[in-house]
C-alpha positions in Angstrom: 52.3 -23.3 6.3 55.5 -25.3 5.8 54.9 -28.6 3.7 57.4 -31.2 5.2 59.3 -33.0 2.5 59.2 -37.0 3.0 62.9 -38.3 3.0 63.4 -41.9 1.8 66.0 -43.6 3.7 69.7 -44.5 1.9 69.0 -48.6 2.5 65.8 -48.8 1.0 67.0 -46.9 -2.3 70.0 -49.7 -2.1 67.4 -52.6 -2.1 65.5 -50.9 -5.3 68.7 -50.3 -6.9 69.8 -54.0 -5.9 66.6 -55.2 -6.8 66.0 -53.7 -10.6 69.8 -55.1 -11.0 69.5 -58.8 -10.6 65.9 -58.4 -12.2 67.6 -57.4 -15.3 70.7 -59.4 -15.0 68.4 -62.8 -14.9 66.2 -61.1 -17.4 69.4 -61.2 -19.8 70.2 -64.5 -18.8 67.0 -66.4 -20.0 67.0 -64.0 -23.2 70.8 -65.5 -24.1 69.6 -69.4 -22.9 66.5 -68.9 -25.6 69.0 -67.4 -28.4 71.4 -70.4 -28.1 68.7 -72.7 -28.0 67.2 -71.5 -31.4 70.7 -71.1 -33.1 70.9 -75.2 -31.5 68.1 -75.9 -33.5 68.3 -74.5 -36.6 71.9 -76.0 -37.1 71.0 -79.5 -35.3 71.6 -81.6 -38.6 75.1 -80.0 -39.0 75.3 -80.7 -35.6 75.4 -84.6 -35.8 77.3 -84.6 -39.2 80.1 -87.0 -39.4 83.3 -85.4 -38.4 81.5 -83.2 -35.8 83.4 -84.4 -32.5 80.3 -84.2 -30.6 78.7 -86.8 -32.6 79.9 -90.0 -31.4 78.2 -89.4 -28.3 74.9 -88.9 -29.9 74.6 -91.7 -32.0 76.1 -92.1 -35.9 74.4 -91.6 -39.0 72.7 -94.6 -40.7 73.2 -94.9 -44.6 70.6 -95.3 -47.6 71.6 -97.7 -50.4 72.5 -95.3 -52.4 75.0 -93.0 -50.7 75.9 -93.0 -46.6 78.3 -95.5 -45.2 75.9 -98.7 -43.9 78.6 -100.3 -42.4 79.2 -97.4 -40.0 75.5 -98.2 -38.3 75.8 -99.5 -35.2 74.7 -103.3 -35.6 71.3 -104.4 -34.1 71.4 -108.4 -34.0 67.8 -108.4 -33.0 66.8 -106.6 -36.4 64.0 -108.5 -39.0 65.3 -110.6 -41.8 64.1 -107.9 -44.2 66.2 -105.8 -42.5 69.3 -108.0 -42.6 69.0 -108.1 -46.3 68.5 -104.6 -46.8 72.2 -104.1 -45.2 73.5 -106.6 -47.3 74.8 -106.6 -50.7 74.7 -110.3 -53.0 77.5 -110.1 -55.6 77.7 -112.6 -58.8 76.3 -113.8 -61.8 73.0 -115.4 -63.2 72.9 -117.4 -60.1 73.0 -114.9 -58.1 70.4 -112.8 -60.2 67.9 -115.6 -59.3 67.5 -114.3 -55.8 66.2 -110.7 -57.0 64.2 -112.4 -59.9 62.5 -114.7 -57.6 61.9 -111.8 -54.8 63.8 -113.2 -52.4 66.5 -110.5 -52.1 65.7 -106.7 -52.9 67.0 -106.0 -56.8 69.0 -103.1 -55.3 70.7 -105.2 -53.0 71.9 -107.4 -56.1 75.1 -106.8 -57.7 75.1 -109.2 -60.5 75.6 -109.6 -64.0 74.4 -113.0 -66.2 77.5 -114.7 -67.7 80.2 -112.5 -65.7 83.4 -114.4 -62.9 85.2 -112.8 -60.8 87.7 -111.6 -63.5 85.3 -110.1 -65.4 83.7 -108.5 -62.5 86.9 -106.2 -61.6 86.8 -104.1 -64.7 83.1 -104.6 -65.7 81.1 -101.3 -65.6 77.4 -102.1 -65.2 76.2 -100.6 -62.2 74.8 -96.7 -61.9 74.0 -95.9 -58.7 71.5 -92.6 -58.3 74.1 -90.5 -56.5 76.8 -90.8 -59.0 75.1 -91.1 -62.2 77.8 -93.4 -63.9 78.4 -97.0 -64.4 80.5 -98.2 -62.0 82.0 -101.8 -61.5 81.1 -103.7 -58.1 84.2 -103.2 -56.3 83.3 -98.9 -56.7 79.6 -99.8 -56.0 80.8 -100.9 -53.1 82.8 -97.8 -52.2 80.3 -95.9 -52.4 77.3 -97.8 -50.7 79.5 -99.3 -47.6 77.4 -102.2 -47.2 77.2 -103.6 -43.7 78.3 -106.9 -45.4 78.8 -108.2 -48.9 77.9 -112.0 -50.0 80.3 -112.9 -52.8 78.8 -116.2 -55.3 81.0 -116.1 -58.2 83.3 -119.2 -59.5 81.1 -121.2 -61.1 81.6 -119.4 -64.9 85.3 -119.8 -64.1 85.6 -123.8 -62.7 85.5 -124.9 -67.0 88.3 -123.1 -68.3 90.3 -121.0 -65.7 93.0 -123.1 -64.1 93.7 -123.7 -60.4 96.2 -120.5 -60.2 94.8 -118.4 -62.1 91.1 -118.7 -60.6 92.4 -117.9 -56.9 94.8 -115.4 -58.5 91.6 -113.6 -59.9 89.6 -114.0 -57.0 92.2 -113.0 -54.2 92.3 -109.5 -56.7 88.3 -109.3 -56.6 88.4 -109.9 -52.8 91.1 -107.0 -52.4 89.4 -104.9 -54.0 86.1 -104.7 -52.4 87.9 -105.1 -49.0 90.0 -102.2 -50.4 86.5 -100.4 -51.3 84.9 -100.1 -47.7 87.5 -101.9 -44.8 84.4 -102.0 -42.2 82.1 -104.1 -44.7 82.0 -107.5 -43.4 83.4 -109.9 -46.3 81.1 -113.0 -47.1 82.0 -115.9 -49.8 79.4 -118.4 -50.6 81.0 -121.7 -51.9 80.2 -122.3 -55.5 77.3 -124.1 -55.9 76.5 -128.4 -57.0 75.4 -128.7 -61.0 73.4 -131.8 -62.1 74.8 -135.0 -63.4 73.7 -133.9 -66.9 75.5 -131.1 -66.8 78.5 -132.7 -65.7 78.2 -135.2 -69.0 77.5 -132.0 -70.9 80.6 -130.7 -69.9 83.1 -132.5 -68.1 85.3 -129.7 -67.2 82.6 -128.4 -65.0 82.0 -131.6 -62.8 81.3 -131.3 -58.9 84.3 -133.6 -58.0 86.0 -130.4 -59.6 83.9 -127.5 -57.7 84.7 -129.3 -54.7 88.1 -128.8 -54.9 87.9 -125.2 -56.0 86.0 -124.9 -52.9 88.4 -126.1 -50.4 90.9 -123.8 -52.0 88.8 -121.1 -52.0 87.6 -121.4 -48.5 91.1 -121.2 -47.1 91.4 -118.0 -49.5 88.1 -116.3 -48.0 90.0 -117.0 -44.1 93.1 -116.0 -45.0 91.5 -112.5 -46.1 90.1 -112.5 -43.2 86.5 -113.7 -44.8 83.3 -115.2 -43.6 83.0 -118.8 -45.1 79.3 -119.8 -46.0 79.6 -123.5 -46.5 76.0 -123.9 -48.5 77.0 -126.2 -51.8 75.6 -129.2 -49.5 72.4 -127.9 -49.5 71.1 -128.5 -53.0 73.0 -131.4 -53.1 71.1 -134.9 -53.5 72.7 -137.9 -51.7 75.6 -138.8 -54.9 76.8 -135.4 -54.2 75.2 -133.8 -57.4 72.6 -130.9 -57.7 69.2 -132.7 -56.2 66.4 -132.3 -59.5 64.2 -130.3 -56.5 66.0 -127.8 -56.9 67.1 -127.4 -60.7 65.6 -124.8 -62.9 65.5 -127.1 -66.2 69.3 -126.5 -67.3 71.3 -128.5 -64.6 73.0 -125.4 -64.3 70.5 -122.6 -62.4 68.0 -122.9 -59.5 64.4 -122.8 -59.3 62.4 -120.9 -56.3 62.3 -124.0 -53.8 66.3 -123.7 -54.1 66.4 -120.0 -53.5 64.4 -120.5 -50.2 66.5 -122.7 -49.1 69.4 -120.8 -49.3 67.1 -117.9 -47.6 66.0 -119.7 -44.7 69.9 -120.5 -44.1 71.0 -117.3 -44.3 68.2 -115.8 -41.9 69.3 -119.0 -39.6 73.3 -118.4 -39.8 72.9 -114.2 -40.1 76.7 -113.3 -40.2 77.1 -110.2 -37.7 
């Protein structure tokens, strides 16, 4: 008996051969799509870093208040007041303290120093900040928080004994060097602020007649370095042009809360963008 011997034919052995190829060859292809995906992932922060070309079309990185660059978020004009503050930075004296002792601004948000100007403020060192560990003076504060804008209050510990020149002089220096600290932070000076008609008899170098003019002056300064005027001395003022008594702490000199929300409610009304 002779056992016959099945032959397979050429073309179908092609088609297996064909077959077990592209099998593997896509087999291959979803293994390398799963490795890239997981080497993605587990380098997706480094990914979106700053400097990484990619990441501009991805969105930038927002900052905390103690380190990354605020300025560099893209700006949301539709944001909540309490978000508006928190990208904001008030710098100046005890006036300006009064907003974080009252709770109207966060106390992290408030660079200020009782008893301090502008002059003293370029080379005072009061500040630590959690990421450096040192104190630092406003204008480096600023360097390294990059505020989306900065609300500058000082002048009013200057008006009694600095003289026209120098006080501009001092304050064009302060103004440079916080511009000079972060470029993108928007630049904010408030105008100095009305004291009562006691306090003018108290001390007659310190009269409103006298802030006024420092005020014009230091308006044109804010424009010509390319400031943001806010023009709020009229609202504590009573109708002789002196601080109105609803708003004066006791001293003729500092505010009480129903001045602070005042100033609040303007600033959430005029938000400088």
């Amino acid at each position: 008996m002779f056992l016959l011997s099945k032959t397979v034919p050429q073309t179908t052995k092609r088609k297996k051969r064909s077959h077990t190829a592209l099998k593997a060859f896509f087999t291959a292809l979803v293994a390398g799509l799963a490795i890239c995906c997981l080497v993605f992932a587990l380098n997706l922060e480094r990914f979106f870093e700053v400097g990484n070309p990619l990441a501009p079309f991805w969105g930038g990185q927002g900052g905390t208040a103690d380190g990354d660059s605020s300025a560099s978020r893209p700006i949301d004009t539709n944001q909540t007041f309490e978000e508006y503050l928190n990208d904001t930075i008030f710098i100046g004296d005890s006036r300006t303290n009064g907003m974080a002792n009252y709770n109207f601004a966060p106390r992290d948000r408030v660079y200020a120093i009782d008893g301090a100007n502008h002059q003293t403020a370029r080379t005072e060192k009061f500040l630590i900040l959690s990421s450096t560990g040192r104190k630092l003076t406003i204008a480096e504060a600023i360097g390294v928080v990059k505020p989306v804008r900065m609300i500058v209050s000082f002048g009013i510990n200057g008006v009694a004994f600095m003289g026209e020149d120098t006080f501009m002089d001092e304050y064009s220096a302060f103004l440079d060097e916080l511009k000079a600290a972060s470029p993108d932070t928007i630049l904010v000076v408030q105008s100095i602020l009305p004291v009562s008609s006691a306090q003018e008899a108290e001390d007659p170098r310190m009269t409103n007649e006298v802030i006024d003019s420092y005020n014009q002056k230091l308006q044109a300064l804010t424009l010509e370095k390319g400031g943001r005027w806010l023009d709020t001395a009229g609202l504590l003022k009573n109708a002789w042009g002196e601080l109105d008594a609803a708003y004066d702490a006791g001293d003729g000199l500092h505010f009480n809360q129903d001045a602070y929300e005042v100033l609040f409610n303007y600033y959430d009304q005029n938000r400088i963008y």
